[in-house]
C-alpha positions as CSV (number, residue, x, y, z in Angstrom):
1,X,-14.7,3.8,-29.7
2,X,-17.8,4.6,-28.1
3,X,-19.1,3.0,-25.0
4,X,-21.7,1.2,-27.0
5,X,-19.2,0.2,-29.8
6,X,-16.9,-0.8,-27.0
7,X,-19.9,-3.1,-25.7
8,X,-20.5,-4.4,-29.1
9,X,-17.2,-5.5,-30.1
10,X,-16.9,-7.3,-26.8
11,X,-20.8,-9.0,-27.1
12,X,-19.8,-9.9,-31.0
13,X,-15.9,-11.5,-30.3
14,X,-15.7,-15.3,-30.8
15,X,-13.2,-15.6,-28.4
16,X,-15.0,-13.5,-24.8
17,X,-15.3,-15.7,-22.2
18,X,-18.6,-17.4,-22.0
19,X,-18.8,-16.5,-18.0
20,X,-18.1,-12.9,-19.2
21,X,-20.6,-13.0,-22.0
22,X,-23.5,-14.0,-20.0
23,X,-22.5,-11.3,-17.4
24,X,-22.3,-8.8,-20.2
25,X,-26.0,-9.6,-21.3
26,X,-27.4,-8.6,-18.2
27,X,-25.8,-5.2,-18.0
28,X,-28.1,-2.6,-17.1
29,X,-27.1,0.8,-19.5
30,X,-25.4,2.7,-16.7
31,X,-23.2,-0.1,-16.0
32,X,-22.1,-0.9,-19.4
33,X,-21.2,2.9,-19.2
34,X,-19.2,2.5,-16.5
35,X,-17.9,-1.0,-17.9
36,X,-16.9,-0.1,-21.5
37,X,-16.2,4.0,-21.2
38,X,-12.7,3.4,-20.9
39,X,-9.7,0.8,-20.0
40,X,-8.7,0.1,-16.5
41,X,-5.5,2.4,-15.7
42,X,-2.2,1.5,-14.2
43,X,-2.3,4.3,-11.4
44,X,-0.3,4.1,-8.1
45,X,-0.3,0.2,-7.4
46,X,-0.3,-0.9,-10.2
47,X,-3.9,-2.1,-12.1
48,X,-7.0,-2.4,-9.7
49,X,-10.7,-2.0,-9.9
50,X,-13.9,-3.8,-9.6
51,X,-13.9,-7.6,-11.4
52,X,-16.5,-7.9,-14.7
53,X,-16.7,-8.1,-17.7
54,X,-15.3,-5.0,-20.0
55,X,-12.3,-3.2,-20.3
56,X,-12.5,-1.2,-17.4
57,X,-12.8,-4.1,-15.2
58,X,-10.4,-6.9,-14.1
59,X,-11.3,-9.8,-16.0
60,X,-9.4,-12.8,-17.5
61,X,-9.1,-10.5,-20.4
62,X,-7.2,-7.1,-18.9
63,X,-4.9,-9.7,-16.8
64,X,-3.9,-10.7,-20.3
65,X,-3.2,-7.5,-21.9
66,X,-1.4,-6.0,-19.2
67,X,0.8,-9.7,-19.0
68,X,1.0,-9.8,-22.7
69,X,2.6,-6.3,-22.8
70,X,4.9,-6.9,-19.8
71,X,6.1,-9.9,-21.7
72,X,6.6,-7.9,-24.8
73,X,8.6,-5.4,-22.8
74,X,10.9,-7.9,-21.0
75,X,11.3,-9.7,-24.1
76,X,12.7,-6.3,-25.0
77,X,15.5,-5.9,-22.4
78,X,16.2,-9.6,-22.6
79,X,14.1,-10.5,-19.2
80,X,14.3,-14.0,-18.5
81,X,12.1,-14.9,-15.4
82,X,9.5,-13.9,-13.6
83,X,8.1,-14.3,-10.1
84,X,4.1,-14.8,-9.9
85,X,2.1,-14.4,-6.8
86,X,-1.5,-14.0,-5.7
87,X,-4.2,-14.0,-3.1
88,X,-7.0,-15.2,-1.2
89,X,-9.4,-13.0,-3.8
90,X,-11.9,-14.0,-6.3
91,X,-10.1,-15.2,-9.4
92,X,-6.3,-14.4,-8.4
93,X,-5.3,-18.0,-8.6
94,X,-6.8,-18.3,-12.0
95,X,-5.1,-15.2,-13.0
96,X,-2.0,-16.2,-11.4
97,X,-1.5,-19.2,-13.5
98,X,-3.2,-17.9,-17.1
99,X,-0.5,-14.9,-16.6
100,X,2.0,-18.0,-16.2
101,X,1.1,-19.6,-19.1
102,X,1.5,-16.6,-21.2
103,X,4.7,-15.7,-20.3
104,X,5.7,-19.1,-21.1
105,X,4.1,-19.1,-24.7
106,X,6.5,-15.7,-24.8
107,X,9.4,-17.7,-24.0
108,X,9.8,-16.5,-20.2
109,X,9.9,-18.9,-17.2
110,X,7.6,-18.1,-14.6
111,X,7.9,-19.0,-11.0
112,X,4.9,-19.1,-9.2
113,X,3.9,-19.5,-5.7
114,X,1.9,-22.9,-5.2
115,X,-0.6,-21.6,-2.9
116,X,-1.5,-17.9,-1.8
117,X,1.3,-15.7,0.1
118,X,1.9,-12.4,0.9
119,X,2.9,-9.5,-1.4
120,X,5.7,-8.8,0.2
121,X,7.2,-12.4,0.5
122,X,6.7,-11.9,-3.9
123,X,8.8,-8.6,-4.2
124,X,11.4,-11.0,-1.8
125,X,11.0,-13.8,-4.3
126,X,11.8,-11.8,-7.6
127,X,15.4,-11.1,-6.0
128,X,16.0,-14.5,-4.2
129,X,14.9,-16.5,-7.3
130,X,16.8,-13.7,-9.7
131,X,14.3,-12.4,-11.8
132,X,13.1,-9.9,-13.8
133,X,10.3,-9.1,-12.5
134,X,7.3,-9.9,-10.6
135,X,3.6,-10.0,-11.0
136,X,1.4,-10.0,-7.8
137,X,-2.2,-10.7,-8.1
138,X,-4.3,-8.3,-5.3
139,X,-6.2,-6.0,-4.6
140,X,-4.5,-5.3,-1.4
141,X,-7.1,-3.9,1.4
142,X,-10.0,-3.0,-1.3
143,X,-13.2,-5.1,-0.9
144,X,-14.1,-8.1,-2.3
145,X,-15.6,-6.9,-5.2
146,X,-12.2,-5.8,-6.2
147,X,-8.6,-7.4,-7.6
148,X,-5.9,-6.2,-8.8
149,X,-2.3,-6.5,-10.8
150,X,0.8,-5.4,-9.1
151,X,4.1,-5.4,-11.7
152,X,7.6,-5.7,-10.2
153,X,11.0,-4.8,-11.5
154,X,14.3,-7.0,-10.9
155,X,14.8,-5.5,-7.0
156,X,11.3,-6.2,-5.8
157,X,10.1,-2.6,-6.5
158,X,7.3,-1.9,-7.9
159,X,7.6,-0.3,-11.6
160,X,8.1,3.7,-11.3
161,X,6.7,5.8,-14.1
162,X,9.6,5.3,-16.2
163,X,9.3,1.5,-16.4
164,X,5.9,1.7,-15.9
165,X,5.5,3.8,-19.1
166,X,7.8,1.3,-21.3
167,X,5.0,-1.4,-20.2
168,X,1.8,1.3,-20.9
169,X,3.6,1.4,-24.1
170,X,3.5,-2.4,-25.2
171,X,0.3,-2.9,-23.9
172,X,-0.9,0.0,-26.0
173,X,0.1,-1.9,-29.3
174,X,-2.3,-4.8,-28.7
175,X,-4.8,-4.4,-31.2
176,X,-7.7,-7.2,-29.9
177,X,-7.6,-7.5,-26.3
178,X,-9.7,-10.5,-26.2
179,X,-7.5,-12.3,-28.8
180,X,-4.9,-12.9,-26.5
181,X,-4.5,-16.6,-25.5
182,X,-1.5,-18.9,-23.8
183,X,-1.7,-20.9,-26.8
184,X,1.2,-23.2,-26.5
185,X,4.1,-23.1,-24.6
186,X,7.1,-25.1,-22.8
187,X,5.6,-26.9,-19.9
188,X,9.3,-26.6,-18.1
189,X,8.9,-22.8,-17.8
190,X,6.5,-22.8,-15.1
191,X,8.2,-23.8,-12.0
192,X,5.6,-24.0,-8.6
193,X,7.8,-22.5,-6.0
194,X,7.3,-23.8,-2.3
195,X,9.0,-24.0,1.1
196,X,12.7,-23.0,-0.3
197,X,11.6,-19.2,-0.8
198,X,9.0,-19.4,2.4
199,X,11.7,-20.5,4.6
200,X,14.5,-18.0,3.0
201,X,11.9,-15.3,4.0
202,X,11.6,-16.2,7.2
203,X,14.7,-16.2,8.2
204,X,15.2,-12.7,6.7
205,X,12.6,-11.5,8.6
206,X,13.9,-13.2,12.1
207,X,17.0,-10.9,10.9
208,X,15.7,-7.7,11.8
209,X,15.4,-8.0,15.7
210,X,17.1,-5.8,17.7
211,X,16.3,-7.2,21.2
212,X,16.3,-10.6,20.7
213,X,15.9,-10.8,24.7
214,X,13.3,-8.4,25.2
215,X,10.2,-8.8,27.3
216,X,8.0,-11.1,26.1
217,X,5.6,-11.7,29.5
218,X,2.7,-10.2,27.6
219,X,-0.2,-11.6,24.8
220,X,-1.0,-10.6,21.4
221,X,-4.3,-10.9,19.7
222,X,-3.8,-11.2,15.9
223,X,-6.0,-11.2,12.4
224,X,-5.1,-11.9,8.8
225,X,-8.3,-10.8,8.0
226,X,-9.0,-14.0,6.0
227,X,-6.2,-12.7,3.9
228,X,-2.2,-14.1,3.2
229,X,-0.5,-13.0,6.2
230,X,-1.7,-16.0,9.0
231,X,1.4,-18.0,8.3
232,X,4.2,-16.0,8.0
233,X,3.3,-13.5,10.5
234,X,2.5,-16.3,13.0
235,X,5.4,-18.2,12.3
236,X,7.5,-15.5,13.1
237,X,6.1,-14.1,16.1
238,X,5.9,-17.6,17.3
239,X,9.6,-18.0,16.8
240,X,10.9,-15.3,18.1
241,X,8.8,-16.3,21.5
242,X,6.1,-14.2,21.7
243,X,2.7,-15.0,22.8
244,X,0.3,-14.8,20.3
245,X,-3.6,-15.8,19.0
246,X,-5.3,-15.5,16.3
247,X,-8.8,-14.7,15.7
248,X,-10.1,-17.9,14.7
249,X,-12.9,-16.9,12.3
250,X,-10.8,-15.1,10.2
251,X,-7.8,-17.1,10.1
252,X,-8.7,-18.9,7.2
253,X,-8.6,-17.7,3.7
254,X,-12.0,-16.4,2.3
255,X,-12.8,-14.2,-1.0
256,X,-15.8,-13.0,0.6
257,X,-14.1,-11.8,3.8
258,X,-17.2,-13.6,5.6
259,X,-16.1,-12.8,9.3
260,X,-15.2,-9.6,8.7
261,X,-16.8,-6.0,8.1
262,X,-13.8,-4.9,6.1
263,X,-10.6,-6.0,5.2
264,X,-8.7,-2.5,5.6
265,X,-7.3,-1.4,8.6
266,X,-7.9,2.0,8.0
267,X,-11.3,1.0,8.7
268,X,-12.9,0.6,12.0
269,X,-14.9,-3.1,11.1
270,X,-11.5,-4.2,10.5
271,X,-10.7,-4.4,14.7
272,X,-14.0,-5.9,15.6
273,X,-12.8,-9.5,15.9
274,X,-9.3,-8.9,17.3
275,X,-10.8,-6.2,20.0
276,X,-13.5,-8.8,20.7
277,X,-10.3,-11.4,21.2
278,X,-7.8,-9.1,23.0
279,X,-11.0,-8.6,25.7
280,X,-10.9,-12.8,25.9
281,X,-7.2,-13.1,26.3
282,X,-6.5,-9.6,28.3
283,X,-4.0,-8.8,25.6
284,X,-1.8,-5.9,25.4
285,X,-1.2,-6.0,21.9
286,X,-3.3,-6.5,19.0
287,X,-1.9,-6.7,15.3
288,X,-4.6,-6.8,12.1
289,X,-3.3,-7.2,8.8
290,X,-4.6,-6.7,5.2
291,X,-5.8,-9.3,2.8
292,X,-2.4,-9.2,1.0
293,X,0.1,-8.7,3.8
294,X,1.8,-5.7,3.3
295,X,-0.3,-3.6,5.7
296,X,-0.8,-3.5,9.2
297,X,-2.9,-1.6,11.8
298,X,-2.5,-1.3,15.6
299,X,-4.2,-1.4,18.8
300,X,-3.1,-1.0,21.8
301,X,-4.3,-1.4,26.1
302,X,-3.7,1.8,27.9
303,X,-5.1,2.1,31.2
304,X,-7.4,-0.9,30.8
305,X,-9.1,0.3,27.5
306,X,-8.3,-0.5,23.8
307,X,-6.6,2.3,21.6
308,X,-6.4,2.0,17.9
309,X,-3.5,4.0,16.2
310,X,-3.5,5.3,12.8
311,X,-0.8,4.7,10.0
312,X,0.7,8.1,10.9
313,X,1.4,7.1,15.1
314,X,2.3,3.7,14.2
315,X,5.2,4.5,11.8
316,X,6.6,7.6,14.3
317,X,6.4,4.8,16.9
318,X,8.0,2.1,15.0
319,X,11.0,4.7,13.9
320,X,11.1,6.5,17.5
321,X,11.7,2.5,18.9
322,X,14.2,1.8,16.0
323,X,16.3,4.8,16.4
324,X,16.2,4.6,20.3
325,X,17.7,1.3,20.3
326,X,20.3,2.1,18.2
327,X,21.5,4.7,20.1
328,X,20.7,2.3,22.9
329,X,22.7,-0.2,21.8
330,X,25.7,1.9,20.0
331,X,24.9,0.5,16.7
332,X,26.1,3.6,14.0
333,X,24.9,3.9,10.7
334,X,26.5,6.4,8.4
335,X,24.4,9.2,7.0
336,X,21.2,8.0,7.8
337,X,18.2,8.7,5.9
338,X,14.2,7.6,6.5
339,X,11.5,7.6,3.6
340,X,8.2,8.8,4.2
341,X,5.6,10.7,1.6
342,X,3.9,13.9,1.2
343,X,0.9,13.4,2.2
344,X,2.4,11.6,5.3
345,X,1.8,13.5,9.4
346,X,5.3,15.5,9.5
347,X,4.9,13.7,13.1
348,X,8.0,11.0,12.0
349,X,10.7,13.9,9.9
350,X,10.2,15.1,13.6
351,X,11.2,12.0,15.0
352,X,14.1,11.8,12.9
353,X,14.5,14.7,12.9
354,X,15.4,14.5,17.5
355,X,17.6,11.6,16.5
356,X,19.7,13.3,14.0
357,X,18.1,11.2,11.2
358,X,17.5,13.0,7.3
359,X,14.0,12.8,5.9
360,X,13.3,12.2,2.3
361,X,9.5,12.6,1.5
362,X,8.2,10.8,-1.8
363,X,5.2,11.1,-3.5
364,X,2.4,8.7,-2.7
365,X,3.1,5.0,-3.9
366,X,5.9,2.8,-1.7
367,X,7.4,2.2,-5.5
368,X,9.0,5.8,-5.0
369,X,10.4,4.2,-1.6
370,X,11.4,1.4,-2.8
371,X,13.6,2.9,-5.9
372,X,15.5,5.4,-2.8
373,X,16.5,2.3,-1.6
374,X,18.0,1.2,-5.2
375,X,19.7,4.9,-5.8
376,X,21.7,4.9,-3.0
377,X,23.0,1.3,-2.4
378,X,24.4,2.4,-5.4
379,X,25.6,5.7,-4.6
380,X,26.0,5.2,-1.1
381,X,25.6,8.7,0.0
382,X,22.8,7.8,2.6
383,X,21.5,4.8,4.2
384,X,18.2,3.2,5.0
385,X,16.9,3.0,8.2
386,X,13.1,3.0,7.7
387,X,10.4,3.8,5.4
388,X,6.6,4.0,5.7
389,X,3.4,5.8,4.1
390,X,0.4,6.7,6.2
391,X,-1.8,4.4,4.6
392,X,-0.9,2.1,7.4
393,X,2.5,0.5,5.4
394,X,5.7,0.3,6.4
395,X,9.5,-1.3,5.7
396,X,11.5,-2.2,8.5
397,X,14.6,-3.9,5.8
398,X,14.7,-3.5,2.6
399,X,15.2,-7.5,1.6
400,X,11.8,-6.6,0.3
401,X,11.0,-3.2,-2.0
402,X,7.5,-2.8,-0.7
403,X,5.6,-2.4,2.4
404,X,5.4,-5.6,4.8
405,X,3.6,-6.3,7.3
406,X,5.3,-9.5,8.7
407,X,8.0,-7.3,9.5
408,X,6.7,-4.7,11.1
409,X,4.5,-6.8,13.4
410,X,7.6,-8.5,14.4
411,X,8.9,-5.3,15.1
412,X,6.2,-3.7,16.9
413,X,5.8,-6.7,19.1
414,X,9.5,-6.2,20.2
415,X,9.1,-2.5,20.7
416,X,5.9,-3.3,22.6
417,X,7.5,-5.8,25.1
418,X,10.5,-3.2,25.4
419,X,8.0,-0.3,26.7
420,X,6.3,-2.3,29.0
421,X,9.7,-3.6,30.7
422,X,9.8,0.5,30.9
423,X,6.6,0.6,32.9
424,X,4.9,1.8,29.5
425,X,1.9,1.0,27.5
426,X,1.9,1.7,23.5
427,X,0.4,4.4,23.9
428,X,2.3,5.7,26.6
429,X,5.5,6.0,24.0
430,X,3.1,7.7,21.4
431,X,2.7,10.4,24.0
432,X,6.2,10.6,24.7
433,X,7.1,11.7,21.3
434,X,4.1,14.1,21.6
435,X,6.2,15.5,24.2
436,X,9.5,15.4,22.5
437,X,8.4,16.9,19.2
438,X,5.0,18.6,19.3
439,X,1.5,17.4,19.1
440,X,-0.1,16.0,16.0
441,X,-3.4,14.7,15.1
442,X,-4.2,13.6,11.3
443,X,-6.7,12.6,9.0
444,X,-8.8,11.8,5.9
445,X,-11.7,12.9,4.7
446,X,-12.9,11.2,1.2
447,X,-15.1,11.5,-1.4
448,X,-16.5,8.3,-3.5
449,X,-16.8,9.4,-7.1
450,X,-17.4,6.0,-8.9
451,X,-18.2,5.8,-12.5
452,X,-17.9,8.1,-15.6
453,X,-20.0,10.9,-14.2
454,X,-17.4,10.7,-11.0
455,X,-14.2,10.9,-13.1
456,X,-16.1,14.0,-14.3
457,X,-16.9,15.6,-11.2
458,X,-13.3,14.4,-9.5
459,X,-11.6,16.4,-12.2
460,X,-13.5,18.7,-11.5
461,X,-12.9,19.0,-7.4
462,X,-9.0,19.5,-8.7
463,X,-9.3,22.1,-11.1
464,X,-11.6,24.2,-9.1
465,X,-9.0,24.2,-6.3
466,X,-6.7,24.6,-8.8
467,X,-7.8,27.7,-10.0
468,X,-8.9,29.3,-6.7
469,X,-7.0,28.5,-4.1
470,X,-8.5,28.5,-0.9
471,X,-7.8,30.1,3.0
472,X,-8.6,28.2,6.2
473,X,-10.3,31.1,8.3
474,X,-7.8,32.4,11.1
475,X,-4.6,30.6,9.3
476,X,-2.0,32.0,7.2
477,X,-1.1,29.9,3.6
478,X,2.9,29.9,3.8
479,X,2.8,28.1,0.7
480,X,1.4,25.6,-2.0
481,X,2.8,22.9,-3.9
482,X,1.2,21.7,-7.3
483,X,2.8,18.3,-7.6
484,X,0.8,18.3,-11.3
485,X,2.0,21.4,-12.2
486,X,5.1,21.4,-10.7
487,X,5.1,25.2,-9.1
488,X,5.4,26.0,-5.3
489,X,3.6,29.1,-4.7
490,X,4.8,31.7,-1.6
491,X,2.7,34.3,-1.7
492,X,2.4,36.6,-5.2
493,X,5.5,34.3,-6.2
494,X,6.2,31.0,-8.2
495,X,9.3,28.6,-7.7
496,X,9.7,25.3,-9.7
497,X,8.6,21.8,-8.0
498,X,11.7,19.8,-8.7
499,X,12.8,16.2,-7.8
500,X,9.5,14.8,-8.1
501,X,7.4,12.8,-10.9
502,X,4.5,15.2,-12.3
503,X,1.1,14.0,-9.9
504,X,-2.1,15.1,-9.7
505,X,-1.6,16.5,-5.7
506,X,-2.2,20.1,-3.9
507,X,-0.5,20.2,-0.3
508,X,-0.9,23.3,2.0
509,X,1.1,24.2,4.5
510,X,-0.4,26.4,7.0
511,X,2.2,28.5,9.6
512,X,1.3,26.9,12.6
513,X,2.7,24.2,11.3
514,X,-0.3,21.8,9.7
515,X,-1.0,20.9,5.9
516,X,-3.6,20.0,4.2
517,X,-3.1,18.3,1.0
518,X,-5.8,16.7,-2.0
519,X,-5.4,14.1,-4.3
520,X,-7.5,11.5,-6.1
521,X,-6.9,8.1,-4.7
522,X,-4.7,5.8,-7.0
523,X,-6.9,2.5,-6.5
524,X,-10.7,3.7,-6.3
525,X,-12.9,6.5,-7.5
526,X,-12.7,9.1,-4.8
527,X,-10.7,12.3,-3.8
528,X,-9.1,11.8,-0.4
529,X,-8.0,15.3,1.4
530,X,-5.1,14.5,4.2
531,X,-5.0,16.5,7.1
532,X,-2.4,17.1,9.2
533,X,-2.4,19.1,12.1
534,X,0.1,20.4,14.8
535,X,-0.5,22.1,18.3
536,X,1.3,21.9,21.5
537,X,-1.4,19.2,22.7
538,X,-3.1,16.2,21.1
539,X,-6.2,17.6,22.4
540,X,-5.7,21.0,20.4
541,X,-4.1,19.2,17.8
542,X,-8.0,17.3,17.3
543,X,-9.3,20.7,17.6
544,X,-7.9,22.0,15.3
545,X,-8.6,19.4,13.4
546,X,-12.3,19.0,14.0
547,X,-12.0,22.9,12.2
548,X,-10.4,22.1,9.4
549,X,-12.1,18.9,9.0
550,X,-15.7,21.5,9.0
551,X,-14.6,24.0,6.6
552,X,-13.3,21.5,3.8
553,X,-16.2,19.5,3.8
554,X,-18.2,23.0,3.4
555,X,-15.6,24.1,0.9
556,X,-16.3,20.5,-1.2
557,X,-20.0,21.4,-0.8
């Protein structure tokens, strides 16, 4: 159907919600373009995009179709439980319990979390509470305008393409989206779940420490953001006996994120608060996370000024602390193996790299993490020891399948109060590695592309790199890997890309040792191009970067 026939069928069904309908009436044209063009995709986390009304928004309506096939597919494979949880967003509780209610009408009991928690503590849930799968309502660290739907397989992983496709499959045999209704079901299916998985969680959590004693003579100034994260992660720094506060205006949960510029710590506005805190408190730590609690960024004090670290330091620091206290402490682990992606700094294969550690590199999405984690406690040729994406996520153990943030602020408090019992600041043991194995400095550039004219013009961007590959001036290509394609090209020849899913990604590598590499974002309407670049010191590295970062925005010119 055409957008306009789209719109129609939607304006003339018996059965839209009335909310929706009296949205839909006051859609401008361009926006019921955008609106009814096309269906909201499952991409990398899952389904997520603006909320509205119209199939390529997250309404009451796409929750339903994308539940309604998830039931029809475990119903398939004889799935018999799922666990549901959700956010502090605009609608997620509503959608938590309607996709509750429709499992149940399809014969499957769904546990679901009473009140809001964190993503993380729902791919720990699914296991603990031995289900099928999971459903977790979020948008993670998008703004408000935004949810999501996040679909979980019996470990606590999020679907890989496989899976994923059975689902895409079911979902694409529903005629009338905005037929679907609960309609009646067993009331005894839907369980609330409570303090039994919160405090199961917790103590997993707890678990990891390594230096139970460590010094904890320091303060840590903390934000949730307004999101999930304020009582686990507080709970468990505060039990473990650190010192820690919270910044006070965002502690509560809020869909509008009204005490915040932005919810996503990749985002500068996301420190404001905690910075303005730390200064109050004189902390040496400070610890934001995203709405949803599986992300976490990082600042530290260094010589009496406030650093923020990006995804790509944090992780090398957080492995670099883990892998030095093993061998600190004589604890072996046989053949082990960290996870990290392709478009993550090759700062932490380095780092694992000086301890003797393998690195595996997935493609983007912390399901492709999550599922090496399942492949070899089965096969047992390598073991876990840390996984983490640049995107500011990491996995300390793998009790949960996805990022979490509860963990690794528990961890990076621990590694913080061990380096300053060394006379060292955060920052200080970033440097250190610097020294160890090489400079790097990395980063993003992106490019918003909203709407049907921006799918356009983003498939565009790709196939015109695609087709004429470009030089950095004064830099040598070694080679290029089309992760869509699946060819590596060296030079005038072409090897086949294996051991990976088929994704729309280019990645660079340059012979002094940087990449470059471009792909469209998985969760919004832009084309993000990751930079990574190596030199002997983070000054040159920067350089270097401030170059690359010059000719690629020319080039998108």
């Amino acid at each position: 159907m055409s957008y306009i026939e789209n719109y129609n069928f939607w304006l003339n069904h018996p059965k839209l919600d009335k909310s929706l309908k009296e949205e839909l009436l006051n859609l401008d044209e361009k926006e019921k373009e955008d609106c009814f063009y096309t269906d909201v995709k499952f991409q990398t986390a899952g389904m997520r995009g603006l909320m509205g009304v119209g199939p390529n928004r997250l309404n009451i309506h796409t929750v339903r179709k994308a539940t309604q096939g998830f039931a029809q597919y475990l119903n398939s494979i004889g799935g018999k439980a799922v666990a549901i949880g959700y956010d502090n967003r605009f609608h997620s509780q509503e959608f938590a319990y309607d996709s509750a209610k429709l499992l149940a009408a399809n014969g499957i009991k769904a546990y679901i979390f009473d009140t809001l928690r964190p993503t993380p503590e729902l791919s720990f849930a699914v296991r603990y509470l031995k289900c099928a799968g999971g459903i977790m309502i979020t948008a993670s660290h998008n703004p408000k305008q935004y949810n999501g739907y996040k679909l979980y397989d019996e470990t606590g992983c999020q679907l890989i393409p496989e899976i994923a496709q059975c689902v895409i499959d079911e979902i694409d045999k529903i005629e009338d989206i905005l037929a679907i209704e609960p309609g009646e079901y067993d009331p005894s299916l839907i369980v609330e779940v409570n303090k039994e998985v919160d405090e199961a969680y917790k103590e997993a959590v707890l678990s990891i420490r390594l230096r139970k004693d460590v010094n904890k003579n320091f303060t840590i100034a903390y934000s949730p953001e307004h999101g999930t994260s304020y009582i686990p992660v507080m709970t468990s720094l505060k039990e473990a006996g650190f010192n820690v506060s919270v910044v006070e205006s965002q502690k509560d949960p809020d869909p509008a994120f009204s005490n915040t510029k932005t919810p996503n710590p990749e985002e500068k506005g996301a420190y404001e608060g905690v910075l303005e805190l730390a200064k109050e408190i004189n902390a040496d730590l400070l610890l934001v996370c995203d709405p949803d609690g599986d992300r976490m960024g990082v600042g530290v004090k260094h010589n009496g000024e406030y650093i923020i670290l990006n995804g790509n330091q944090t992780g090398a620091l957080l492995l670099e602390y883990i892998l030095k206290t093993y061998e600190d402490l004589g604890i072996k682990v046989d053949n082990p193996c960290m996870f990290n992606t392709i478009v993550t700094s090759d700062i932490g294969e380095a780092v694992a790299r000086y301890h003797g550690v393998d690195c595996e590199k997935t493609l983007t999405g912390f399901k492709y993490i999550g599922n090496k984690v399942r492949v070899y406690e089965k096969s047992h040729a390598k073991n876990y020891v840390f996984g983490y994406e640049e995107s500011y996520g990491s996995l300390i153990a793998p009790f949960v399948r996805d990022k979490d943030a509860t963990q690794a602020c528990l961890m990076l408090a621990e590694a913080c109060g061990y380096y300053l019992s060394q006379g060292m600041s955060l920052q200080d043991a970033v440097e250190d590695i610097y020294k160890k194995v090489g400079a790097f400095y990395d980063s993003q550039i992106s490019i918003m592309l909203p709407g049907a004219d921006g799918a356009i013009k983003l498939n565009q961007i790709m196939t015109s790199i695609r087709e004429n590959p470009f030089t950095v001036p004064g830099y040598k290509t070694l080679k290029i890997e089309d992760y869509k394609l699946r060819i590596t090209v060296e030079g005038d020849k072409k090897y086949d890309l294996l051991g990976h899913d088929i994704s729309d990604v280019l990645k660079y590598y340059l012979d002094d040792g940087s990449f470059i590499a471009i792909r469209p974002s998985g969760t919004e309407p832009k084309c993000k191009f990751y930079l990574s670049c190596k030199a002997d010191t983070y000054a040159n590295a920067k350089k270097k970067n401030d170059e690359f970062t010059a000719f690629l925005k020319k080039l998108v010119n």
